[in-house]
BAFI-3210 file (N, C-alpha, C; in Angstrom, 3 decimals, decimal comma, padded with zeros to 6 digits):
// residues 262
n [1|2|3|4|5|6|7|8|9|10|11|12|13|14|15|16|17|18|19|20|21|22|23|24|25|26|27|28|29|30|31|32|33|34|35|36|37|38|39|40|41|42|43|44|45|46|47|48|49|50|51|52|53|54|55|56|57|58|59|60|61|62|63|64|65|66|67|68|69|70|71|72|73|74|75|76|77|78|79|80|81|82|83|84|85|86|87|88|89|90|91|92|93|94|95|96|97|98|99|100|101|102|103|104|105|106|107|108|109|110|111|112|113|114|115|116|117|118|119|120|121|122|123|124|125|126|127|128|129|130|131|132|133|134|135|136|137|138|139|140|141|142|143|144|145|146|147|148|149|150|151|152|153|154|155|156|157|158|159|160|161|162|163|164|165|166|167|168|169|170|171|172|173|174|175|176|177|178|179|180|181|182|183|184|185|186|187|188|189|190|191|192|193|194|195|196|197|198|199|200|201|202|203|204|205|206|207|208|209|210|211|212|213|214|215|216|217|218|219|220|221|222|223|224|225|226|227|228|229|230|231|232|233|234|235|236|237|238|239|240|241|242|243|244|245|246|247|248|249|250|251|252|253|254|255|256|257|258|259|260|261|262]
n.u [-020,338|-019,674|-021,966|-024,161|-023,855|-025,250|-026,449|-026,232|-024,668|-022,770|-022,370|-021,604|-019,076|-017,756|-017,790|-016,413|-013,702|-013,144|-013,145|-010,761|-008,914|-008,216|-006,793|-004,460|-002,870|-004,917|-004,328|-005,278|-005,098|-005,764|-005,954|-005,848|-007,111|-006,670|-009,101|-010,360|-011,915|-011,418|-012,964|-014,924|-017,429|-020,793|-020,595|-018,004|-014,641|-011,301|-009,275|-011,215|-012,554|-010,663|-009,315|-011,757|-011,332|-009,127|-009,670|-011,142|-011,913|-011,119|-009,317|-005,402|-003,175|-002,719|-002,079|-000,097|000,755|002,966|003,105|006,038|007,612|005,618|004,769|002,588|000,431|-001,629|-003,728|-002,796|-004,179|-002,269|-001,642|-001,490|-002,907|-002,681|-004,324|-003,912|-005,365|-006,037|-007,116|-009,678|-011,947|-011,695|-011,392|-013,766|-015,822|-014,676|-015,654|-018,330|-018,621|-017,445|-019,143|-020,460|-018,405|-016,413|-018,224|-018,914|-015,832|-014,790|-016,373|-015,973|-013,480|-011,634|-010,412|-010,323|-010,864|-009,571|-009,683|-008,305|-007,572|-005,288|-003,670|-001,570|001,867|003,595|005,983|007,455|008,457|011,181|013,428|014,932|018,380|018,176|016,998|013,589|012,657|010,073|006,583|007,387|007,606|009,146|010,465|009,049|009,433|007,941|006,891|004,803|003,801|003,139|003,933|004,712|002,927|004,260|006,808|006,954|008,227|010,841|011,139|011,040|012,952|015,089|014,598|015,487|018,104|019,432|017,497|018,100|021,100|020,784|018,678|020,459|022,480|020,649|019,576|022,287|022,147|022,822|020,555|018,225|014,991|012,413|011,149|008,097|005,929|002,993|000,044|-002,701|-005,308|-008,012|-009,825|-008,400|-006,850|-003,950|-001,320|000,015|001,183|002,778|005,777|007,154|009,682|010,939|012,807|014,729|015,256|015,145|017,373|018,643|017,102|016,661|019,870|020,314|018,406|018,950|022,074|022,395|021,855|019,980|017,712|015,447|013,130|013,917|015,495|017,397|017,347|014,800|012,391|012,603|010,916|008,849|005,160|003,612|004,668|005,689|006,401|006,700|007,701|007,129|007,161|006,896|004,379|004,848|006,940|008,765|008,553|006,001|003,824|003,213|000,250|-000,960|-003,670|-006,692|-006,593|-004,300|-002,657|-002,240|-004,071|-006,177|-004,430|-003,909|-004,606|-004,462|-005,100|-003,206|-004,002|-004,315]
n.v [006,136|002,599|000,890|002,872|003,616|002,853|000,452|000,891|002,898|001,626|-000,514|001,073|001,690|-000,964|-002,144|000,660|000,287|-002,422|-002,055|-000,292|-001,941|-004,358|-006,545|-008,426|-007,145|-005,769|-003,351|-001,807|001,004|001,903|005,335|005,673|007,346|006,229|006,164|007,241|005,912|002,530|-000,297|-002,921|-003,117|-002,759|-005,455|-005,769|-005,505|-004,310|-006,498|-008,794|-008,113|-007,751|-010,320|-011,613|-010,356|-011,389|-014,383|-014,412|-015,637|-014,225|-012,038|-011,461|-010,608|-008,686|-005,781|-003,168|-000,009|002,982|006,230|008,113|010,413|012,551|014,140|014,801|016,733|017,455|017,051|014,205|010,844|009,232|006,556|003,747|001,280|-001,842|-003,364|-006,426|-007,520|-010,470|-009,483|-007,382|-008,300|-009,931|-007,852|-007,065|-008,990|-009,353|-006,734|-007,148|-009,312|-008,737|-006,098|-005,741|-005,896|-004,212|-001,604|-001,336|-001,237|001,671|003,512|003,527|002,860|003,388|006,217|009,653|008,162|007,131|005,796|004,170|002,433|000,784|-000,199|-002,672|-003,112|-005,297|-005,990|-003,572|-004,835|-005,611|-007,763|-007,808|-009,036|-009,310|-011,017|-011,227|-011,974|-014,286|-013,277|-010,450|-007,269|-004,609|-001,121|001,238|003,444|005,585|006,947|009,347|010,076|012,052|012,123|014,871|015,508|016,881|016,227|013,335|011,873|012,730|011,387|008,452|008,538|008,912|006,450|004,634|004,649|004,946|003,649|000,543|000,647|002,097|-000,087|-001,900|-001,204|-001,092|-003,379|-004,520|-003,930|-004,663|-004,432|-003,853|-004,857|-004,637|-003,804|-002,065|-001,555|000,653|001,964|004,511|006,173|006,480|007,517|010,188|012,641|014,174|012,145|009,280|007,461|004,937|004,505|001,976|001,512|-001,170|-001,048|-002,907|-001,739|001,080|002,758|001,855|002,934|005,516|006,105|005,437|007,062|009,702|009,450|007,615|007,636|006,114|005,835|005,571|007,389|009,558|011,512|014,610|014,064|012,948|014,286|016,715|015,759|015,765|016,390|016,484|015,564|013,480|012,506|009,554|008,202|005,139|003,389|000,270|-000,902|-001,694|-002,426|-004,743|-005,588|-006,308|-006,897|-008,519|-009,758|-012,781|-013,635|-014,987|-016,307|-016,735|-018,549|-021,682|-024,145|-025,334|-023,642|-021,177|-017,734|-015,185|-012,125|-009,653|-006,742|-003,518]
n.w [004,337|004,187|004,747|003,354|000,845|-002,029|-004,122|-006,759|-006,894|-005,933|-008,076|-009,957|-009,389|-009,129|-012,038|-013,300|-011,951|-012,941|-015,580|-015,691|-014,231|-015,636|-015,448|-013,511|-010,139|-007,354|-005,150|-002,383|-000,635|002,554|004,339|007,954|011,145|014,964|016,271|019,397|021,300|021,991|022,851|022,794|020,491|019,369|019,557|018,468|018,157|017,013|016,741|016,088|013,682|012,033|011,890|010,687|008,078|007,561|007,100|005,028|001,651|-000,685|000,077|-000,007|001,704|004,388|006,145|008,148|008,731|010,796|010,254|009,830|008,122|006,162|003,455|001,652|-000,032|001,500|004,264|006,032|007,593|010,544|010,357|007,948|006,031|004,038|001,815|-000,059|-003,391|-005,603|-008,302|-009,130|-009,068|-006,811|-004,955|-004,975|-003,781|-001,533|-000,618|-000,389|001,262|003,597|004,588|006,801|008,914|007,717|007,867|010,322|011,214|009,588|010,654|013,262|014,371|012,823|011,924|010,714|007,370|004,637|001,346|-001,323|-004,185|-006,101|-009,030|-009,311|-010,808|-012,179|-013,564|-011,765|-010,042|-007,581|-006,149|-003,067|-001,727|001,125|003,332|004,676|007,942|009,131|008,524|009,412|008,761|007,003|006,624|005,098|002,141|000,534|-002,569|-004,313|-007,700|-010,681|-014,107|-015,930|-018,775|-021,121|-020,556|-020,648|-022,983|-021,967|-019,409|-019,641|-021,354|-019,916|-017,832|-019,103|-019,766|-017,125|-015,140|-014,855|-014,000|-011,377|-009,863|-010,031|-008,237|-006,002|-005,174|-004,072|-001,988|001,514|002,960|001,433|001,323|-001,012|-004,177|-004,846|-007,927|-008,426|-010,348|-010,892|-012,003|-011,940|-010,056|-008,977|-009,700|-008,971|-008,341|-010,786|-010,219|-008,212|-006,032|-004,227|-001,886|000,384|003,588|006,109|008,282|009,860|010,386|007,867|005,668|006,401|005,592|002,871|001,598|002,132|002,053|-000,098|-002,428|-003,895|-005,431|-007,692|-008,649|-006,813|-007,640|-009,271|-011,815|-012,591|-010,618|-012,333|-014,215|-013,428|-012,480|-010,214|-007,152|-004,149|-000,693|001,495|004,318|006,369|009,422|011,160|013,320|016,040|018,450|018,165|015,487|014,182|011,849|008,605|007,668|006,673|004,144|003,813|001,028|000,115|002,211|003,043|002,936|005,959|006,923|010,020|011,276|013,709|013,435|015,302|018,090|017,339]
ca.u [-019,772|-019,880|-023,562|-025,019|-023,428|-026,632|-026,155|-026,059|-023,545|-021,561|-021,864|-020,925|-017,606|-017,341|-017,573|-015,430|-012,719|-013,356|-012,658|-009,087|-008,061|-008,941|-005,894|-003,211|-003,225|-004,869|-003,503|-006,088|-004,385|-006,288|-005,517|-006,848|-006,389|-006,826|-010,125|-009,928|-012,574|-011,248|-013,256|-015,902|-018,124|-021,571|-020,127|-016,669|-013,218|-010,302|-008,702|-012,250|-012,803|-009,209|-009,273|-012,523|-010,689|-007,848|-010,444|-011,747|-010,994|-010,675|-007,695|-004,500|-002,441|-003,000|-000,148|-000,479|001,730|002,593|003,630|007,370|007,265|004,490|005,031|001,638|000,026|-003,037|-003,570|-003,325|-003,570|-001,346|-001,917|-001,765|-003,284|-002,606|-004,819|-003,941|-006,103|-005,354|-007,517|-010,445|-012,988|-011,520|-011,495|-015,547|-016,379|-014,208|-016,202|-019,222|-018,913|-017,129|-019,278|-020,830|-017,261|-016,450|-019,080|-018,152|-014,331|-014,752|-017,255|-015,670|-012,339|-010,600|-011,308|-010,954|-010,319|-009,277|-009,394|-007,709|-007,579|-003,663|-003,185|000,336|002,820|004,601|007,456|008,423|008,800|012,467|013,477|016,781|018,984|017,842|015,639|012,983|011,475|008,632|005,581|007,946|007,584|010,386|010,169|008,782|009,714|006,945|007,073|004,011|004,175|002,837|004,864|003,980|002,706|005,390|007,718|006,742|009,146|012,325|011,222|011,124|014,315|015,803|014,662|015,756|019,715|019,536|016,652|018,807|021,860|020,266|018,377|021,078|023,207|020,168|019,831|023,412|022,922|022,531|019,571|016,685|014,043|011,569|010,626|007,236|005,418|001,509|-000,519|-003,792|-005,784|-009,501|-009,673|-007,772|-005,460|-002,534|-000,532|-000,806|002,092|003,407|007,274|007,372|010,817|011,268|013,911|014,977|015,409|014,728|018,734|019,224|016,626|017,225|021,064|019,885|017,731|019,928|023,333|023,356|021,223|019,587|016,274|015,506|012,483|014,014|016,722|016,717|016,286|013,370|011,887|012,445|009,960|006,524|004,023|003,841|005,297|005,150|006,645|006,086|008,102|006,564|007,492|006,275|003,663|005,359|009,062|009,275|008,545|005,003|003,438|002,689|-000,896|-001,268|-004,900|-007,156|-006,423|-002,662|-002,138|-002,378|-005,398|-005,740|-003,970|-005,069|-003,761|-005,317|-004,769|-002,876|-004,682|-004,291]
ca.v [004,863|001,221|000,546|003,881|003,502|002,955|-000,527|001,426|003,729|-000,259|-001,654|001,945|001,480|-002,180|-001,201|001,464|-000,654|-003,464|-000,819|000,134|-002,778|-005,249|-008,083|-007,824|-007,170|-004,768|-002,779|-000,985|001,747|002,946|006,037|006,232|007,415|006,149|006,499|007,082|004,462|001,190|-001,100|-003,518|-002,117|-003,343|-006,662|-006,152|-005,331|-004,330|-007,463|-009,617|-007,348|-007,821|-011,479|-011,739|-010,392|-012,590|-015,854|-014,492|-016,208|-013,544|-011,511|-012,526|-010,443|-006,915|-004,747|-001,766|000,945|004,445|007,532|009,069|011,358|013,101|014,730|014,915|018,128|017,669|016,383|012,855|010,180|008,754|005,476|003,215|-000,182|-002,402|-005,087|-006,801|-008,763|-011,078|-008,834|-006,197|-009,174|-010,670|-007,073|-006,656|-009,761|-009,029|-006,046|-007,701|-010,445|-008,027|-005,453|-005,462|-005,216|-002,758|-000,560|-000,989|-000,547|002,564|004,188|003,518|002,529|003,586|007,699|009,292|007,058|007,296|004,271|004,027|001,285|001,098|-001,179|-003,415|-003,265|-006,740|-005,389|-003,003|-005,658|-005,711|-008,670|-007,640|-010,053|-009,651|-012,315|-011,185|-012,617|-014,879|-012,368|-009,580|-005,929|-003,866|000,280|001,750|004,762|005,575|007,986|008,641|011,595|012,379|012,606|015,884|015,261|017,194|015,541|012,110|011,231|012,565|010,537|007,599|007,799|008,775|005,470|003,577|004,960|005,078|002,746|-000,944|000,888|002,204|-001,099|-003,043|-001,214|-001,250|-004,937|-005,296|-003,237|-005,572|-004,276|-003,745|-005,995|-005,222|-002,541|-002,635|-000,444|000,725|002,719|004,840|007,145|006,882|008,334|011,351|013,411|014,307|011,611|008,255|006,298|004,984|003,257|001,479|000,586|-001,374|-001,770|-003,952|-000,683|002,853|003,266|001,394|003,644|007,102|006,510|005,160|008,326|010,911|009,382|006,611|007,984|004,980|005,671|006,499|008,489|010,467|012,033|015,575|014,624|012,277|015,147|017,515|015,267|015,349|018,002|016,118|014,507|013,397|010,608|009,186|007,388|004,513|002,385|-001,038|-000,130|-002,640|-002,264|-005,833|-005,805|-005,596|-007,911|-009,099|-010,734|-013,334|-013,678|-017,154|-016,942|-016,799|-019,461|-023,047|-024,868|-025,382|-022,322|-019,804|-016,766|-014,102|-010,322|-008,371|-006,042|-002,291]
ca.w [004,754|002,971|004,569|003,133|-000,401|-002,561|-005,117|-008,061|-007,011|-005,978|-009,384|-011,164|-008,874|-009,873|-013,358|-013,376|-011,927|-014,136|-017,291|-015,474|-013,759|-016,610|-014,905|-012,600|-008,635|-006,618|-003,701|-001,469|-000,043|003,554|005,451|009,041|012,900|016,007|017,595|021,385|022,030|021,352|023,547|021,911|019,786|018,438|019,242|017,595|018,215|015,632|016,380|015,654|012,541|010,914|012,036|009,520|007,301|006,974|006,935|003,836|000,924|-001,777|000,603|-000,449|002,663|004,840|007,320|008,823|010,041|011,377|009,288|010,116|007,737|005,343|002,375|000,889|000,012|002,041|005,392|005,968|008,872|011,152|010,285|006,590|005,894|002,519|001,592|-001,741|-003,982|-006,907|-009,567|-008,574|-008,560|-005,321|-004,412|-005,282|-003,653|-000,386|000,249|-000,110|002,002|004,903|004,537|008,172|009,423|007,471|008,525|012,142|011,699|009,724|011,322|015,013|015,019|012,084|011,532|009,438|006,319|002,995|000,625|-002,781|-005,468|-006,968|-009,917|-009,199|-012,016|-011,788|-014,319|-011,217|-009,309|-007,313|-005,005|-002,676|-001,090|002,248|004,168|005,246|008,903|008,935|009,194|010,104|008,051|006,608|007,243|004,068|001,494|-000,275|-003,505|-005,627|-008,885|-011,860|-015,026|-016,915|-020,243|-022,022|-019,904|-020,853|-023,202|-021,471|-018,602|-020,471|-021,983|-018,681|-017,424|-020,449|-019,620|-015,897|-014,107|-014,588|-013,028|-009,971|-009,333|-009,720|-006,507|-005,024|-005,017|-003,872|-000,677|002,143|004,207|001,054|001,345|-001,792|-004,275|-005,639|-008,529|-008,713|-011,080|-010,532|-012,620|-011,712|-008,849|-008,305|-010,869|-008,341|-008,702|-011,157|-010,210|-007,106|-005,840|-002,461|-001,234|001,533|003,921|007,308|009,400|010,099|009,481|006,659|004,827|006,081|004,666|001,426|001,431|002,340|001,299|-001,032|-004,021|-004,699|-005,375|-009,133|-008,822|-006,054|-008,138|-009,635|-013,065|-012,141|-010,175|-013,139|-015,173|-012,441|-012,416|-008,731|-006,731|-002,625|-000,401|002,758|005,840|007,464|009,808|011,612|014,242|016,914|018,765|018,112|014,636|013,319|010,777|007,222|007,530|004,908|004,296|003,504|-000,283|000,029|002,975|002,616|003,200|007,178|008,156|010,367|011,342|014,152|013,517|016,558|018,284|016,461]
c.u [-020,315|-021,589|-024,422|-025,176|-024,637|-025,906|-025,961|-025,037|-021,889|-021,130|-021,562|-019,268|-016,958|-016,793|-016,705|-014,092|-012,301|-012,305|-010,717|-008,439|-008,362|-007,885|-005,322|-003,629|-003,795|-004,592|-004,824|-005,251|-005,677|-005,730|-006,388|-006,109|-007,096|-007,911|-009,561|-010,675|-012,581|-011,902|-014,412|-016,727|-019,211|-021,293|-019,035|-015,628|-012,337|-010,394|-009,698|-012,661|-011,376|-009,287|-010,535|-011,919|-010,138|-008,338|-011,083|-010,877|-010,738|-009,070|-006,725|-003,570|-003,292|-001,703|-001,005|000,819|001,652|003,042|004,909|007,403|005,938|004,692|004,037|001,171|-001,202|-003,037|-003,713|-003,313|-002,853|-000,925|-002,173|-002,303|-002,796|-003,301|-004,275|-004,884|-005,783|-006,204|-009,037|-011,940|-012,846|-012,159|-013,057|-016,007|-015,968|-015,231|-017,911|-019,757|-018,942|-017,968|-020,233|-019,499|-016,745|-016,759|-018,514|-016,406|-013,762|-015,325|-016,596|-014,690|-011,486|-010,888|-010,260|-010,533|-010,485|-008,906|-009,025|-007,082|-006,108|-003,538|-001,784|000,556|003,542|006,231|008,119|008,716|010,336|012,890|014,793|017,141|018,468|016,679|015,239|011,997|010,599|007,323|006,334|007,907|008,927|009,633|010,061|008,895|008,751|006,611|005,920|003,952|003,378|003,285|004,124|003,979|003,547|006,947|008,022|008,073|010,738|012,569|011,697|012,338|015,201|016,117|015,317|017,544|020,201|018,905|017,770|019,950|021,802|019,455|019,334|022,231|022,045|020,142|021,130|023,031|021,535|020,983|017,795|016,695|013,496|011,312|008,976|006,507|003,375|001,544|-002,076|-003,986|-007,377|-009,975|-009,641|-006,716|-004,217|-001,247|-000,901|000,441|002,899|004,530|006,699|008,573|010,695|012,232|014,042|014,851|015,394|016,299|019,281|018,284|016,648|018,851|020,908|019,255|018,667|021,547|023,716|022,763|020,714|018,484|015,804|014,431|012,890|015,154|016,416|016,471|015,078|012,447|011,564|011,254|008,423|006,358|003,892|004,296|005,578|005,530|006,558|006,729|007,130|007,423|006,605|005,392|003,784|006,756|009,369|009,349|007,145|004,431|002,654|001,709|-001,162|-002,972|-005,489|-006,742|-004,824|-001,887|-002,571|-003,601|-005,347|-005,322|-004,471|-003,890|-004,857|-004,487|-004,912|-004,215|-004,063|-003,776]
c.v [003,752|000,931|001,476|004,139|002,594|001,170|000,076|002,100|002,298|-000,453|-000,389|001,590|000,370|-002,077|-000,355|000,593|-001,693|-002,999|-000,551|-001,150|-004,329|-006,794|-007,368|-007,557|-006,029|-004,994|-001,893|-000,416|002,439|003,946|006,312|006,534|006,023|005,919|006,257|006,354|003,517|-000,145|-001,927|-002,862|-002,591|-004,678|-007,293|-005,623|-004,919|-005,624|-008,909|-009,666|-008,145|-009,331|-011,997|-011,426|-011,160|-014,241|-015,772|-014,717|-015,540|-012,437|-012,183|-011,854|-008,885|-006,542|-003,427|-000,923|002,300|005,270|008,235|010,599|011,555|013,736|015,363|016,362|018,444|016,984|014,972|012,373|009,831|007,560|005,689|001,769|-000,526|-003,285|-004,948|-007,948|-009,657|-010,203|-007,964|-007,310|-009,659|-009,485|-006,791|-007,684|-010,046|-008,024|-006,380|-008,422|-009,283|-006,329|-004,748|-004,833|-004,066|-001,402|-000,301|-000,302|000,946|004,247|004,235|003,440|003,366|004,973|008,391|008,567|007,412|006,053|004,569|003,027|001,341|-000,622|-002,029|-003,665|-004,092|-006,423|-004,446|-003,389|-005,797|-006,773|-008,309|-008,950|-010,628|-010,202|-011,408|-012,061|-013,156|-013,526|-010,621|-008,205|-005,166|-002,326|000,696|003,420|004,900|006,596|008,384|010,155|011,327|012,684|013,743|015,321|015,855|016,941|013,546|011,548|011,168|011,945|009,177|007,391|007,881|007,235|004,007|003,730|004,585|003,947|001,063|-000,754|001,335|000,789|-002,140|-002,660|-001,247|-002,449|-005,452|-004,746|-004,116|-005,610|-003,633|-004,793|-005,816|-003,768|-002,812|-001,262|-000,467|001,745|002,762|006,619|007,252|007,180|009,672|011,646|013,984|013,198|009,919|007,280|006,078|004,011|002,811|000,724|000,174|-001,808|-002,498|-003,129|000,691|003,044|003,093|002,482|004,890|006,911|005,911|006,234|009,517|010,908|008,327|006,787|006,908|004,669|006,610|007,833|009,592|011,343|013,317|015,202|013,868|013,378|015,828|017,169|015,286|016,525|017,399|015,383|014,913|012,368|010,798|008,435|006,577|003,568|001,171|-000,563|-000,938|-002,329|-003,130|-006,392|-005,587|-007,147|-008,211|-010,191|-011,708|-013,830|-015,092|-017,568|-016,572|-017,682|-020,625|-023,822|-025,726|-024,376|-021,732|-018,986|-016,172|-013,115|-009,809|-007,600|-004,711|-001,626]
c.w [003,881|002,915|004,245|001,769|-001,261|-003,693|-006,452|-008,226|-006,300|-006,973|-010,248|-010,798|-009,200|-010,902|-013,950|-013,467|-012,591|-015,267|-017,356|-015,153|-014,232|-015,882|-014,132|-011,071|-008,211|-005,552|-003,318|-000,891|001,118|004,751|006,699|010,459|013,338|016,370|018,986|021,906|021,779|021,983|022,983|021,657|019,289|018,164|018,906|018,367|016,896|015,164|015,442|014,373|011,190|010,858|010,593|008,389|006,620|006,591|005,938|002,502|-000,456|-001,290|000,921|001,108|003,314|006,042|007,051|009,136|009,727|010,582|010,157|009,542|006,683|004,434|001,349|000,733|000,351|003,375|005,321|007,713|009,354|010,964|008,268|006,933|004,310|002,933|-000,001|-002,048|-005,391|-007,969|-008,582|-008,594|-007,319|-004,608|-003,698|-004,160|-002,292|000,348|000,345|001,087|003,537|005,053|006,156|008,773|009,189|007,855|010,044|011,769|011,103|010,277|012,723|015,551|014,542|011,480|011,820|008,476|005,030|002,164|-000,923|-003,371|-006,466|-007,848|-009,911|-010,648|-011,759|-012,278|-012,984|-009,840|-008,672|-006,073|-004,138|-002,041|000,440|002,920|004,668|006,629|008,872|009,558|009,664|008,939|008,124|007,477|005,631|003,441|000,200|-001,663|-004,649|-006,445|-009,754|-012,531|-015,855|-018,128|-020,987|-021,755|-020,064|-021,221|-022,804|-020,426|-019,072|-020,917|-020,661|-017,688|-018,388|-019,913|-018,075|-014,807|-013,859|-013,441|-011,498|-009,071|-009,019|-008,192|-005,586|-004,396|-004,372|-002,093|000,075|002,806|003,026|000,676|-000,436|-002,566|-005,367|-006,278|-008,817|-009,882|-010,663|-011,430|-012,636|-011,399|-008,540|-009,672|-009,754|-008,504|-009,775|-010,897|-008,567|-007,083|-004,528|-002,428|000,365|002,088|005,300|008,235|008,918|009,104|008,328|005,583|005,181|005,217|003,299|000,989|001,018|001,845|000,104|-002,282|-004,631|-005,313|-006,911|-008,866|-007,503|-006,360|-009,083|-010,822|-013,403|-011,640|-011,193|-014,425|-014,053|-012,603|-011,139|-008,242|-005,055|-001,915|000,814|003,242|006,181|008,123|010,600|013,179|015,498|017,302|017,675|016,567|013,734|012,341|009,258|007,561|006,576|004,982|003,538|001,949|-000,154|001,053|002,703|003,049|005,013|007,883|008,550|010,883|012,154|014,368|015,121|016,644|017,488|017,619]
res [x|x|x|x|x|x|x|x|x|x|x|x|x|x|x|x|x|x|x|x|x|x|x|x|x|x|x|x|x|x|x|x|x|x|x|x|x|x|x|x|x|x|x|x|x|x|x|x|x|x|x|x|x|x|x|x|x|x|x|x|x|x|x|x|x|x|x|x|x|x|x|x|x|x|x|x|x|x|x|x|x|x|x|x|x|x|x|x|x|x|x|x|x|x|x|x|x|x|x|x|x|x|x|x|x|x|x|x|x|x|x|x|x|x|x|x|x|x|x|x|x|x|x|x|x|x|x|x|x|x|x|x|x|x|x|x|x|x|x|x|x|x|x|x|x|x|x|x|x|x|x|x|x|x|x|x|x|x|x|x|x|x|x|x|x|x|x|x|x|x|x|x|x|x|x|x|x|x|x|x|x|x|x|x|x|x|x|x|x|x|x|x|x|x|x|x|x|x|x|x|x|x|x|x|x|x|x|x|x|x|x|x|x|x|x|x|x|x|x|x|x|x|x|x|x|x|x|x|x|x|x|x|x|x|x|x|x|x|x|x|x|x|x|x|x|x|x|x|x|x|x|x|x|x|x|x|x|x|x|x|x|x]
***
């Protein structure tokens, strides 16, 4: 856990990250359950925990939600989190500050947990037509692969012939929200690239799935280029909708915001 993690083995991780994620945004990707004892804890709560969070001024947003489907080739949780940060210094200097909380919420609340560092690619950036809700979360399609190395370049040109035309019906169709692109290689060798589409509803993205072919890397000759590849269902962990946290460095000076309960 965060409070057992030695300073040396901190600033190699700093470091590291530094080396890869020289500009540009990070994405924290955490997988966790449930715990069955959610009742104050050492003083805390989720909601007290996340609420710190969001008052800190290096996190730019965070959301949560549940897993539909799974795809991965190893067990995962039931549960995702995102935090994003403007560059892997906010990141460093986030877990610093919150590093009491931390400790509590993965140690007690949030188990087991898996954390991973995804580089945002701005270029695969996609905006759709459809408004998004104040605070309100889409239902997410999540895709992440690995292009084989002798596969490289026919990927590549594949996307050179094909990627504009698939984005651009995607963009027309009424009900996607957003598509956004990562990269990760420091970590883990299974996959180094991840999509995230999001859309307004469950329905609008199973038939985009299943009937409207809109999704480049989910097409066979996209497939035919990974040595892996794995995607993932989520949806909003609320009937009513769910929420996009925006955190102290991404709201306006004055605002506040307190994180739902979990």
């Amino acid at each position: 856990v965060l409070s057992h993690v030695s300073m040396f083995s901190y600033t190699c991780l700093v470091i590291a990250l530094l080396a890869v994620c020289t500009s540009g945004k990070l994405l924290l990707e955490v997988e966790f359950d449930i715990a069955q004892v959610q009742e104050q804890n050492q003083g805390q709560n989720v909601g007290q925990i996340l609420t710190a969070y969001l008052q800190d001024t290096n996190l730019l947003w965070l959301r949560y939600l549940n897993t539909i489907i799974d795809g991965t080739p190893y067990k995962t949780p039931s549960r995702i989190a995102y935090l994003e940060f403007e560059s892997v210094k906010e990141w460093s200097q986030f877990e610093k500050n919150q590093k009491g909380p931390t400790h509590v919420l993965f140690d007690i609340f949030w188990l087991p947990w898996r954390r991973l560092p995804w580089q945002t690619d701005e270029d695969g950036t996609i905006t759709g037509k459809a408004e998004r809700a104040t605070g309100k979360e889409g239902y997410l399609f999540v895709i992440k692969y690995k292009i084989a190395a002798d596969k490289k370049k026919q990927y590549s040109e594949l996307k050179k012939k094909q990627l504009n035309a698939f984005n651009t019906k995607l963009v027309q169709n009424e009900a996607f929200l957003e598509r956004r692109s990562y990269q990760e290689t420091l970590f883990q060798s299974d996959f180094s690239n991840m999509a995230m589409y999001e859309f307004i509803s469950l329905e609008a993205m199973t038939e985009v799935l299943f009937d409207g072919g809109l999704i480049f890397e989910n097409t066979e000759g996209a497939h035919e280029c990974f040595s892996n590849y794995a995607a993932t269902m989520y949806q909003p962990p609320y009937e009513n909708g769910g929420n996009i946290l925006h955190g102290h460095a991404f709201r306006q000076p004055g605002a506040q915001q307190q994180a739902p309960p979990s």
